[in-house]
MOPAC internal coordinates of N, CA, C and O (Angstrom, degrees):
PM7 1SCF
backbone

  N    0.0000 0     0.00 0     0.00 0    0    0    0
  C    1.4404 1     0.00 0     0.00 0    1    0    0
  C    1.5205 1   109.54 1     0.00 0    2    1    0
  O    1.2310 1   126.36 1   -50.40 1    3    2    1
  N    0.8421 1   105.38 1   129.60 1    3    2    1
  C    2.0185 1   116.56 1   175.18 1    5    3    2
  C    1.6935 1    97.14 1   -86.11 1    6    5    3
  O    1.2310 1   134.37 1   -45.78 1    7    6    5
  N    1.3602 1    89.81 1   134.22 1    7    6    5
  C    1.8237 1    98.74 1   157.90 1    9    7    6
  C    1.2605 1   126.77 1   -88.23 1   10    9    7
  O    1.2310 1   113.21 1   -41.81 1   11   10    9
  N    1.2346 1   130.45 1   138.19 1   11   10    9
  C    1.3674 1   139.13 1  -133.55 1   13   11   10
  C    1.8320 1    76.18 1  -101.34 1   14   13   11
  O    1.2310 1   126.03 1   -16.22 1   15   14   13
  N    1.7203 1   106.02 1   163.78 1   15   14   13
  C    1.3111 1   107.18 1  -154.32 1   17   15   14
  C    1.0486 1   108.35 1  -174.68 1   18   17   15
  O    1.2310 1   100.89 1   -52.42 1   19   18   17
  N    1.7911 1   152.33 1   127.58 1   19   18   17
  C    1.3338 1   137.46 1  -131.94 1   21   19   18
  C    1.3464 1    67.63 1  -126.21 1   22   21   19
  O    1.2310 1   118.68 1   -39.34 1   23   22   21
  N    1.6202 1   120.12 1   140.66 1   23   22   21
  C    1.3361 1   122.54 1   152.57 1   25   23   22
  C    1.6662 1   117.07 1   -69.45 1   26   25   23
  O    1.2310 1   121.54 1   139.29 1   27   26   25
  N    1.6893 1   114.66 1   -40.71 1   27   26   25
  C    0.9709 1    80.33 1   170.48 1   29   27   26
  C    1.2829 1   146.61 1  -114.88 1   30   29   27
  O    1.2310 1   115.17 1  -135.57 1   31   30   29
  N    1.0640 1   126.76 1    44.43 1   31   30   29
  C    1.8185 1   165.82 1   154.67 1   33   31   30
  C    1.6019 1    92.30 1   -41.50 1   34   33   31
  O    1.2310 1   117.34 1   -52.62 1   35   34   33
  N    1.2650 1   122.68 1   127.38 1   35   34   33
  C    1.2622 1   125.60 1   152.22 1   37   35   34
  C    1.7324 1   125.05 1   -45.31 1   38   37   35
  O    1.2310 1   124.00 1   -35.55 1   39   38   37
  N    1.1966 1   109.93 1   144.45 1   39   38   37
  C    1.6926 1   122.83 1  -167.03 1   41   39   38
  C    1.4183 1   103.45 1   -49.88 1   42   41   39
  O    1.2310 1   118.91 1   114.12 1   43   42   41
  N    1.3559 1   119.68 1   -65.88 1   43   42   41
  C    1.6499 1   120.16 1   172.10 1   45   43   42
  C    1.8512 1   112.32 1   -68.14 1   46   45   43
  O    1.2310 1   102.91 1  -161.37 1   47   46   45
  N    1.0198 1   148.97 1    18.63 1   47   46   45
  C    0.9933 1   164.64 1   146.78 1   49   47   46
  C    1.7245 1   121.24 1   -64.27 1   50   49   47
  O    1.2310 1   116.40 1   126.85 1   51   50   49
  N    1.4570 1   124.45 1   -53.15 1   51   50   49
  C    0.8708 1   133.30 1   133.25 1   53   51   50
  C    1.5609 1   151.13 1   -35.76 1   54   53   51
  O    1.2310 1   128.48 1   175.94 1   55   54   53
  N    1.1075 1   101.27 1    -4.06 1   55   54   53
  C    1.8643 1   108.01 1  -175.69 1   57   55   54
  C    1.6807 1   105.28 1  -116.04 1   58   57   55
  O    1.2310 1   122.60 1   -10.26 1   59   58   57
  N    1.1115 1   112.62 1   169.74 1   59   58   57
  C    1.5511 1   115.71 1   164.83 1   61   59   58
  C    1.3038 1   101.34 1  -151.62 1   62   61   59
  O    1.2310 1   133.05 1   -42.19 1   63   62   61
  N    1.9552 1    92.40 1   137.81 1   63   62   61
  C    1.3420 1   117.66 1  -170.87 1   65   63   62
  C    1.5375 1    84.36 1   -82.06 1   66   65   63
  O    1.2310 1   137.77 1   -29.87 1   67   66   65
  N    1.7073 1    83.18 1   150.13 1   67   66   65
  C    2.0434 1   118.84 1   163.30 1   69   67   66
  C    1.0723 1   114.91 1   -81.61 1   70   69   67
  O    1.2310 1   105.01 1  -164.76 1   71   70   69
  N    1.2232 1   145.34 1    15.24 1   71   70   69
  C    1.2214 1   138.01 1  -164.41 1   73   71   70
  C    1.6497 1   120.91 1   -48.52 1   74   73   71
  O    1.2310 1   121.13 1   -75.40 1   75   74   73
  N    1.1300 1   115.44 1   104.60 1   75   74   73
  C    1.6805 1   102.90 1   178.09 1   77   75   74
  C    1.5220 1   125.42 1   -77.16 1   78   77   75
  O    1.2310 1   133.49 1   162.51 1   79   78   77
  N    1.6221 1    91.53 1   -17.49 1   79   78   77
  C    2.0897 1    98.86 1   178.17 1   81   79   78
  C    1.3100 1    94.79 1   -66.79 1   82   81   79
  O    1.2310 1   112.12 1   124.02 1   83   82   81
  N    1.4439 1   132.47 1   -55.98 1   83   82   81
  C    1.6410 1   123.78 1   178.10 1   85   83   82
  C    1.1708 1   126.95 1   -75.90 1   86   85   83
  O    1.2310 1   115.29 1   170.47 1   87   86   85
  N    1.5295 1   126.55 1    -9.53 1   87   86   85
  C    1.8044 1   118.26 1  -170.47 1   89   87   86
  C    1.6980 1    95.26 1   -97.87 1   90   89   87
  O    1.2310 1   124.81 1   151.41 1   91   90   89
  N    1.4445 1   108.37 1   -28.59 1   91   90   89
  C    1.8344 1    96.38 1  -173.10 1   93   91   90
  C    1.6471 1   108.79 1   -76.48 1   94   93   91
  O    1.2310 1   120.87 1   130.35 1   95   94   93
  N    1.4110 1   115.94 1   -49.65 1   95   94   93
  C    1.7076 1   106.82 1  -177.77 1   97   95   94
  C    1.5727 1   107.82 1   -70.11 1   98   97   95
  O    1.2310 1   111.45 1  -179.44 1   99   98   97
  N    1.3582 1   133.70 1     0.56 1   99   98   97
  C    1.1898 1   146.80 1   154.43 1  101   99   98
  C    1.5485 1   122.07 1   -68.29 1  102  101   99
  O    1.2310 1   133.55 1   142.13 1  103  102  101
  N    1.0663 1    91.41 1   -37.87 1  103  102  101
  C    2.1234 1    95.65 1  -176.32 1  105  103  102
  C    1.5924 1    85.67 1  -102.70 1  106  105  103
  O    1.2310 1   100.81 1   168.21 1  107  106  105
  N    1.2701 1   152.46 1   -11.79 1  107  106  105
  C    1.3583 1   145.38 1  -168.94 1  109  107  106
  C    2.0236 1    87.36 1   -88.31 1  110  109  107
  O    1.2310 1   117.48 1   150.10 1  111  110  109
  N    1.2753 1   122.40 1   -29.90 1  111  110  109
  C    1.2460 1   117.71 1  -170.55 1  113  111  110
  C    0.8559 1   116.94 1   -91.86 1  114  113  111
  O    1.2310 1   114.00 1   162.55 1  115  114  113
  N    1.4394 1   128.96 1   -17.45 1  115  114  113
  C    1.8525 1   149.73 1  -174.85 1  117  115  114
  C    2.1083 1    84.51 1   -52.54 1  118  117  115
  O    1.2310 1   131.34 1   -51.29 1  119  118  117
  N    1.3591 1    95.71 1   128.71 1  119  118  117
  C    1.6805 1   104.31 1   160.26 1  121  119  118
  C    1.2050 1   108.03 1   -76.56 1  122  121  119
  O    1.2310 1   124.52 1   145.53 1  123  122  121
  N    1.2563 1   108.93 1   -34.47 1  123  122  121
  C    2.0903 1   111.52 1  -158.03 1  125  123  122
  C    1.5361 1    95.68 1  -100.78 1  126  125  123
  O    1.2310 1   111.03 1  -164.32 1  127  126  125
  N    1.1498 1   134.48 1    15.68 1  127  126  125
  C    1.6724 1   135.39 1   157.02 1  129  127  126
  C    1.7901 1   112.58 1  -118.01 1  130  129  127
  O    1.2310 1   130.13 1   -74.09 1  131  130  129
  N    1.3442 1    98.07 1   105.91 1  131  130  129
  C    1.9518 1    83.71 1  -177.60 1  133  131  130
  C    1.3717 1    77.45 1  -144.06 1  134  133  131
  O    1.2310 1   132.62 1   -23.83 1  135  134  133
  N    1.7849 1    93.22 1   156.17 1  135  134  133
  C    1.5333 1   102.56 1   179.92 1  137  135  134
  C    1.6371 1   113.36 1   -90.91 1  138  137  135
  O    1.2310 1   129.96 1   -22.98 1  139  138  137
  N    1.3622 1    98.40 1   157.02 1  139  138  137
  C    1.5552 1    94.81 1   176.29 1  141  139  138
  C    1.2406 1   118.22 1   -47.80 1  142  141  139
  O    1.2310 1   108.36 1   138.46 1  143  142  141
  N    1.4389 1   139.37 1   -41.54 1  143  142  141
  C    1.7846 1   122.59 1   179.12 1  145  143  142
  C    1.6203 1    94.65 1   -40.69 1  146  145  143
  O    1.2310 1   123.94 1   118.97 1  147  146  145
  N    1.6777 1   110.04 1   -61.03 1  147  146  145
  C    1.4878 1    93.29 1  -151.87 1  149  147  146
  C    1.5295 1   100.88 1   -67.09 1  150  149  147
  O    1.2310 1   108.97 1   125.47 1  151  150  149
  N    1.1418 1   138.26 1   -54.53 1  151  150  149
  C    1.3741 1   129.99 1  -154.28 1  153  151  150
  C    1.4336 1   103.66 1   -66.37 1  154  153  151
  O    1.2310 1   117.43 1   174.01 1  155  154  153
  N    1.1169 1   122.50 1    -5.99 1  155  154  153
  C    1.7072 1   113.03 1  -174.02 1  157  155  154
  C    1.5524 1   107.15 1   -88.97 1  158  157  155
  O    1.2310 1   128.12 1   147.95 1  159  158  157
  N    2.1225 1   101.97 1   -32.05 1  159  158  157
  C    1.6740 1   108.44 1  -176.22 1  161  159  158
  C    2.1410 1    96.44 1   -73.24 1  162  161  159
  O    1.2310 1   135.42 1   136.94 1  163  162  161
  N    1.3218 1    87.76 1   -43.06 1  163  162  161
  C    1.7576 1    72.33 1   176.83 1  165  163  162
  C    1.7273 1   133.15 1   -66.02 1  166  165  163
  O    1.2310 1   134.43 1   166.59 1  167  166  165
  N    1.4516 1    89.69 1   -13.41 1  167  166  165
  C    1.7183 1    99.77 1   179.99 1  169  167  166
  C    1.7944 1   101.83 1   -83.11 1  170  169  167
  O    1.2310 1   117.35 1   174.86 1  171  170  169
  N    1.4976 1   122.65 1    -5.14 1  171  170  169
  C    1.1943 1   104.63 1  -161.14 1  173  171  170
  C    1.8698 1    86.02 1  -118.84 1  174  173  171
  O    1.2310 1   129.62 1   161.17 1  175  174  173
  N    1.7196 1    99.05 1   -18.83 1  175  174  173
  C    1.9660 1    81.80 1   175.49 1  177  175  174
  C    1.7559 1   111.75 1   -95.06 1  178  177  175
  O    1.2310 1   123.14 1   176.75 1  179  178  177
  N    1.3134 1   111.59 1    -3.25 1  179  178  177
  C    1.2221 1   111.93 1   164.72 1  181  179  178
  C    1.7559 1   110.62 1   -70.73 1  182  181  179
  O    1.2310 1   119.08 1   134.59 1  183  182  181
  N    0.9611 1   119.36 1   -45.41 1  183  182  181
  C    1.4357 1   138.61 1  -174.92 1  185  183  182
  C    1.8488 1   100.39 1   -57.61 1  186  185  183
  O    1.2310 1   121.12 1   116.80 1  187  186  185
  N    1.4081 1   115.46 1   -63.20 1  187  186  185
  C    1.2891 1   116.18 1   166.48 1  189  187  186
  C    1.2959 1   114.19 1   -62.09 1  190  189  187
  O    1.2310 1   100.12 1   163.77 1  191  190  189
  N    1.3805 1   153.59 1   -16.23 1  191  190  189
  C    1.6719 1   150.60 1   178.20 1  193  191  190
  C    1.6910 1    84.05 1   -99.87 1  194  193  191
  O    1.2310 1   102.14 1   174.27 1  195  194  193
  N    0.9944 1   150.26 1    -5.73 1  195  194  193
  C    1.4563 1   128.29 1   143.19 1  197  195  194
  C    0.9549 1   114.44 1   -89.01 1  198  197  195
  O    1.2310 1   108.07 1   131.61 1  199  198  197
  N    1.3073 1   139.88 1   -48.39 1  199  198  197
  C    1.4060 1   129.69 1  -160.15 1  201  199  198
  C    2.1814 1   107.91 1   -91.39 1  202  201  199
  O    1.2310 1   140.08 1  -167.79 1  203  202  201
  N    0.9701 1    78.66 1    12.21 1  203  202  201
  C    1.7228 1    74.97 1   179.75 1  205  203  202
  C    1.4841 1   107.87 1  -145.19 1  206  205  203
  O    1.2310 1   118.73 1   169.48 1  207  206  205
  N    1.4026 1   120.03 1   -10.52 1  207  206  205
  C    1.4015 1   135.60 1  -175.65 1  209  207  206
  C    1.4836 1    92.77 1    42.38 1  210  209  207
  O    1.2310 1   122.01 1   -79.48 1  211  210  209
  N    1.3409 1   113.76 1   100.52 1  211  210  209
  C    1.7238 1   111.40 1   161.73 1  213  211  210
  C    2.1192 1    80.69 1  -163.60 1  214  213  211
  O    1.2310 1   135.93 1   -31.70 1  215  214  213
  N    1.5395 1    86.76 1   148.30 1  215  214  213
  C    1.8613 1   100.31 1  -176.59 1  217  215  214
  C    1.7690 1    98.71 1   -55.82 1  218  217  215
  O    1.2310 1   143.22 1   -12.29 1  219  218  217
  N    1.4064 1    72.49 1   167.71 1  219  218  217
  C    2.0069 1    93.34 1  -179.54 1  221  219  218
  C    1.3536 1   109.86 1   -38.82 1  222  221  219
  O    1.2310 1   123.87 1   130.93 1  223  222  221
  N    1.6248 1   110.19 1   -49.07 1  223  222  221
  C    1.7008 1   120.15 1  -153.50 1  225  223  222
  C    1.5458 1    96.24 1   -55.70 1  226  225  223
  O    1.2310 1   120.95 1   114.31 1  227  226  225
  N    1.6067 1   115.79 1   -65.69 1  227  226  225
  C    1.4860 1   127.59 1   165.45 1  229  227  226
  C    1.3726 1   119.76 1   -34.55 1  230  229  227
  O    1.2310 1   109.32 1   170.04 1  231  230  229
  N    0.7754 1   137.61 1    -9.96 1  231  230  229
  C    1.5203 1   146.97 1  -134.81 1  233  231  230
  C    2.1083 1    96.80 1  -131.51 1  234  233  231
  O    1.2310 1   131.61 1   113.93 1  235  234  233
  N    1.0969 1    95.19 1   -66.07 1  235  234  233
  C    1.1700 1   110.42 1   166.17 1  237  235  234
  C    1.4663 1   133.73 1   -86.72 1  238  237  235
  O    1.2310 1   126.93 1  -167.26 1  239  238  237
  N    1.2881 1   104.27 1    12.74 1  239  238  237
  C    1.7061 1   110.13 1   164.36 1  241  239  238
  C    2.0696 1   100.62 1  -116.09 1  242  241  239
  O    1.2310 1   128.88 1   156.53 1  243  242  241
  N    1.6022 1   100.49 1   -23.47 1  243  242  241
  C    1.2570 1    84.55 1  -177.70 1  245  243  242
  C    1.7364 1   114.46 1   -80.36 1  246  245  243
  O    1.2310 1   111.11 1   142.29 1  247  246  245
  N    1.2872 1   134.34 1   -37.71 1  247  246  245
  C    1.4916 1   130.77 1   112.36 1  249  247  246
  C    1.2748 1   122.92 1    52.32 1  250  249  247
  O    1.2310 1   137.42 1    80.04 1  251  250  249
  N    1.9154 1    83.86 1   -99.96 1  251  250  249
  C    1.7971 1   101.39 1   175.16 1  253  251  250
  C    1.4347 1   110.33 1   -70.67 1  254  253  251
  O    1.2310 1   111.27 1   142.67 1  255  254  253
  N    1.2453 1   134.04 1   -37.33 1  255  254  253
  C    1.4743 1   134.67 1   178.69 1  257  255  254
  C    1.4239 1   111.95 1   -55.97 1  258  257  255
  O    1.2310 1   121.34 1   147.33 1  259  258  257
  N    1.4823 1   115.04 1   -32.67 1  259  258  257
  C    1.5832 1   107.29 1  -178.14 1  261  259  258
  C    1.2360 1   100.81 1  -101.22 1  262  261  259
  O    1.2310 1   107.42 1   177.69 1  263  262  261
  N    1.7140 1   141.05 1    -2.31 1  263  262  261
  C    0.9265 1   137.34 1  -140.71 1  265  263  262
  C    1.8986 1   145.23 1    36.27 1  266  265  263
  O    1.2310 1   127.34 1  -133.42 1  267  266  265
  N    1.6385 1   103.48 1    46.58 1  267  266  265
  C    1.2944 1   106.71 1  -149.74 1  269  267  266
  C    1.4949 1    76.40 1  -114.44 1  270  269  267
  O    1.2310 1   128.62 1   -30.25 1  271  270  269
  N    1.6206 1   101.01 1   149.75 1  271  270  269
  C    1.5389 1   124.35 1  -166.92 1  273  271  270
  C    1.1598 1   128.46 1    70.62 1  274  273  271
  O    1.2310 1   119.23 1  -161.81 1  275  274  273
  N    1.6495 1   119.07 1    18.19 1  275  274  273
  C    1.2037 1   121.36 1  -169.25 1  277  275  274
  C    1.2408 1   136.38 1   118.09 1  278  277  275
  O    1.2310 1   133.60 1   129.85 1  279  278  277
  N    1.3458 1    91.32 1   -50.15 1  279  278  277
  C    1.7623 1   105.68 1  -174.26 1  281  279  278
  C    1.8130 1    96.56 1   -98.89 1  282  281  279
  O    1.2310 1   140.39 1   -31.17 1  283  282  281
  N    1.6014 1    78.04 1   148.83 1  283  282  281
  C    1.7981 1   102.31 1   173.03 1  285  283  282
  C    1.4386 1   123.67 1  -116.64 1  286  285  283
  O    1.2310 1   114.74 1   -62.36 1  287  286  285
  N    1.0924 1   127.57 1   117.64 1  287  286  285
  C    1.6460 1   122.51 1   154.15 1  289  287  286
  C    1.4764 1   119.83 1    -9.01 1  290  289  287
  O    1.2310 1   120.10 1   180.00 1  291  290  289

């Protein structure tokens, strides 16, 4: 596949920097990209703040105490 490319766009205009100091604390901030540890500990303290109705904090210490979603005491 060829990358599409304005001829007349200046020469450095056309490229994109790799930067890893800016693309990693950038994708670490993305809401809609999370890694499975976290989304599995949030799927299991959401699950406890419904099924027990008590706030996040509770929710997520009871969690780590049983070790559900990943994380352990």
């Amino acid at each position: 596949m060829r990358k599409a490319e304005n001829p007349a766009a200046r020469v450095s205009a056309n490229r994109v920097l790799d930067i890893l100091a800016i693309a990693k604390p950038l994708e670490c901030q993305n809401p809609t990209e999370t890694n499975p540890e976290i989304q599995s500990e949030m799927l299991a303290v959401a699950s406890v703040m419904r099924r027990c109705r008590v706030s996040f904090w509770h929710a997520q210490t009871i969690c780590r105490l049983y070790g559900l979603g990943g994380q352990h005491a």
